[in-house]
C-alpha positions as CSV (number, residue, x, y, z in Angstrom):
1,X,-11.6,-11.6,-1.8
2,X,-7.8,-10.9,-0.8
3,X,-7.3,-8.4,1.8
4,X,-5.8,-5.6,-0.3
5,X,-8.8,-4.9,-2.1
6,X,-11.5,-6.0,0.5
7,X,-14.5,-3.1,1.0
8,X,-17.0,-4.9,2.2
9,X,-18.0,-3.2,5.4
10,X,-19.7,-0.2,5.2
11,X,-17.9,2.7,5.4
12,X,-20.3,4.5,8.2
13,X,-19.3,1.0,10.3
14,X,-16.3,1.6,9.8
15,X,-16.3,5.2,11.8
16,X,-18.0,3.1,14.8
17,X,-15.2,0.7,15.3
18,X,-12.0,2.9,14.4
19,X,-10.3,6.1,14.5
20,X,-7.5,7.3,12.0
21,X,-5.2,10.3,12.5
22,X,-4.3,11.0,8.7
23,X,-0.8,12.9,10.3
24,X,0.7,9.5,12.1
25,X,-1.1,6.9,10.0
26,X,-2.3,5.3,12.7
27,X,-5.5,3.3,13.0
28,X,-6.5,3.0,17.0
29,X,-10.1,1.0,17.9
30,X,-12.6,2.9,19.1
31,X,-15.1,1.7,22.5
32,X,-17.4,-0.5,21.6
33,X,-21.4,-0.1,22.4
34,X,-22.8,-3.2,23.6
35,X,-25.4,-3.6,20.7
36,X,-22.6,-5.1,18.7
37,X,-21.9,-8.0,20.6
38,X,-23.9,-11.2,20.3
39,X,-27.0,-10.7,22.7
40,X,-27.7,-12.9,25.5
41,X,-26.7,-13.3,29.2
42,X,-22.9,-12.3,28.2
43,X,-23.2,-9.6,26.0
44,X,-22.5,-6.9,28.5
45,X,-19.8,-8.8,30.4
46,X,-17.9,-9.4,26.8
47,X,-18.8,-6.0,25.5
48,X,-16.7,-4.6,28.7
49,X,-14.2,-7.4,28.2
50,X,-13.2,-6.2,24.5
51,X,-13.4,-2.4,25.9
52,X,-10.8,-3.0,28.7
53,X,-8.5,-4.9,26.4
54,X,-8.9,-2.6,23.0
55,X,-10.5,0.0,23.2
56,X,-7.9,3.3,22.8
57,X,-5.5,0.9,21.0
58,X,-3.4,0.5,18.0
59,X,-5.5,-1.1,15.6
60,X,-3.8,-4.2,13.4
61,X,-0.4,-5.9,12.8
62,X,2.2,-6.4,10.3
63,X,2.0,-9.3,7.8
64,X,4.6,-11.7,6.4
65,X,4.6,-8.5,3.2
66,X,5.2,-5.6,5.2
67,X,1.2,-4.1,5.3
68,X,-0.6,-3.3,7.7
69,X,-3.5,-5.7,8.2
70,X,-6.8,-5.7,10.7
71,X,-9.4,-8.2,11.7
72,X,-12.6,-6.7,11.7
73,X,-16.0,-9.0,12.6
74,X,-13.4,-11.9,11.7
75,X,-12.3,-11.0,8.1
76,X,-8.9,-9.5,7.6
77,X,-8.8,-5.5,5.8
78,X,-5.6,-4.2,4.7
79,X,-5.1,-1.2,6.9
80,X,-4.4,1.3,4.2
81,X,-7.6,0.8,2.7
82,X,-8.9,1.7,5.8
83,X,-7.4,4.4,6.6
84,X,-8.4,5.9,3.0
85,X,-12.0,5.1,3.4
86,X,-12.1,6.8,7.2
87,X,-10.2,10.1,6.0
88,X,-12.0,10.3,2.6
89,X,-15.7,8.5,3.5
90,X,-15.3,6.0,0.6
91,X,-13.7,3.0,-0.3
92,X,-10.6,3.8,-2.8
93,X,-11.7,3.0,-6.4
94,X,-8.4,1.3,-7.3
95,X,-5.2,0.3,-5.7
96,X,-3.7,2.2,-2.7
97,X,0.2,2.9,-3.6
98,X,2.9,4.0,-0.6
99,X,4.3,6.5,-2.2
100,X,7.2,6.1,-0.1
101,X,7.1,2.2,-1.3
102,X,7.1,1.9,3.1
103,X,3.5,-0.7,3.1
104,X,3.0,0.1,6.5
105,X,3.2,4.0,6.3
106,X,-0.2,5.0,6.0
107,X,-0.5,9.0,6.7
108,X,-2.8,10.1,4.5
109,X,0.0,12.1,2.3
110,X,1.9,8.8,1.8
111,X,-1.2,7.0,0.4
112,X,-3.1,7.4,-2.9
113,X,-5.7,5.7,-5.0
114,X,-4.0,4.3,-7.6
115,X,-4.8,2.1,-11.1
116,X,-2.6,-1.3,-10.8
117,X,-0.3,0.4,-13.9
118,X,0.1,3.6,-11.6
119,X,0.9,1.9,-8.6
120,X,3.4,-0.8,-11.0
121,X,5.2,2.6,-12.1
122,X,6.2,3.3,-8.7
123,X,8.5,0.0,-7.4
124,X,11.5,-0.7,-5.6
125,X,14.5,-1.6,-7.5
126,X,15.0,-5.6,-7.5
127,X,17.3,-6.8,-5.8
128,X,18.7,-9.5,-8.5
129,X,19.8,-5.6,-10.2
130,X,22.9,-5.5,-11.7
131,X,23.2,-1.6,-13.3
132,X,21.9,0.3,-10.5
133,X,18.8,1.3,-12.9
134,X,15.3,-0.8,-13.6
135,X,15.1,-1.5,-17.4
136,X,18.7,-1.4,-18.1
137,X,20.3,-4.7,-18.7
138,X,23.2,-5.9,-20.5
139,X,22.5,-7.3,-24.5
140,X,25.0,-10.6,-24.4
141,X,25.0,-11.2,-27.9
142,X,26.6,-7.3,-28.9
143,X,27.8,-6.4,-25.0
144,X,25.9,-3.0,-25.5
145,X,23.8,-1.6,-22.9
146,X,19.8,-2.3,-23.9
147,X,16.9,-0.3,-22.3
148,X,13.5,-1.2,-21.9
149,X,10.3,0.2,-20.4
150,X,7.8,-3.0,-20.4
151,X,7.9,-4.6,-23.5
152,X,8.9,-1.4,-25.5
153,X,12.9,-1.0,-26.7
154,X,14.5,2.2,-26.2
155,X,17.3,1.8,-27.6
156,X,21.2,-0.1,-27.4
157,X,23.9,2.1,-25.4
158,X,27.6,1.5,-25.7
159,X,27.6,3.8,-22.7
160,X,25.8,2.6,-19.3
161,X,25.6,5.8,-18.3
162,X,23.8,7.4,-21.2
163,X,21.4,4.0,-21.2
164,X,20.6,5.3,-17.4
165,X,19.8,8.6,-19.0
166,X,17.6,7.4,-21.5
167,X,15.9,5.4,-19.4
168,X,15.0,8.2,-17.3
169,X,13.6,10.5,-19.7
170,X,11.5,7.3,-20.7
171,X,10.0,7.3,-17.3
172,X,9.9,10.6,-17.4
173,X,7.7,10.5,-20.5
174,X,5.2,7.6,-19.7
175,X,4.4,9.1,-16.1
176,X,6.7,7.2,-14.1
177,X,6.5,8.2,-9.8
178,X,9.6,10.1,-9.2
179,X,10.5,7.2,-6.1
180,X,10.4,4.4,-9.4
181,X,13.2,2.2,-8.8
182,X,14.4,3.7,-5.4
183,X,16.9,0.9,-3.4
184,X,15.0,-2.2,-2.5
């Protein structure tokens, strides 16, 4: 199961190992209690071990995307996820979408549960973009100004500025997040 949509761990579990402050985002490890530490002649000295070295500390670290990611009983959790389930006491249903397109910003007003087409209508701009605006691109055979939203034509624009417009109104129409197509 990929990271970003891993919820296997109970969410009660989840309280016992981590604590979230929904203002910062920030996930930090909670002490641990010996009982979850393999038993035997070591499981107090290794229980005090992984206290000393993370217990009250920043839980997780970037990946090679930009998220947020933390090892929990040796599988990886994308930290977002996390943080949902901890401030809301269930898993998200869907897809968690930055709001703020920023994958490691997870305050709790910068994260929402998302389907995959909600969270696709919030992207940055490419950066291969040669208007300025997503779904504007340049028609070669007539030179005119075409605009699409998916697969759906909205029209040919002698003007690039009034194929920006109508473009706009189009996201505006099909529910687009206002941050769609903010700077990459």
């Amino acid at each position: 199961m990929p990271i970003y949509m891993r919820d296997d761990i109970p969410v009660s579990t989840l309280r016992v190992l981590l604590s979230y402050n929904p203002v910062t985002g920030v996930l930090t490890w909670l002490p641990r209690e010996q009982d979850l530490f393999k038993p035997g002649p070591r499981q107090k000295w290794a229980c005090d071990l992984w206290n000393s070295r993370f217990a009250y500390q920043i839980a997780g670290h970037l990946n090679k995307d930009g998220y947020l990611e933390i090892g929990i009983f040796g599988k990886a959790y994308a930290a977002h996820r996390v943080a949902w389930a901890l401030h809301y006491g269930v898993w998200p249903t869907g897809e968690i979408d930055h709001e703020n397109g920023i994958g490691s910003a997870n305050q709790i007003s910068n994260i929402r549960d998302a389907a995959h087409r909600a969270n696709m209508q919030n992207q940055k701009m490419r950066v291969d973009n040669t208007t300025g605006q997503m779904g504007v691109y340049r028609h070669a055979a007539s030179g005119r100004w075409n605009v699409r939203v998916g697969h759906r034509s909205f029209g040919y624009y002698d003007d690039l500025d009034d194929a920006i417009a109508a473009r706009k109104q189009a996201e505006k129409e099909m529910g687009y997040h206002p941050n769609h197509g903010r700077p990459a």
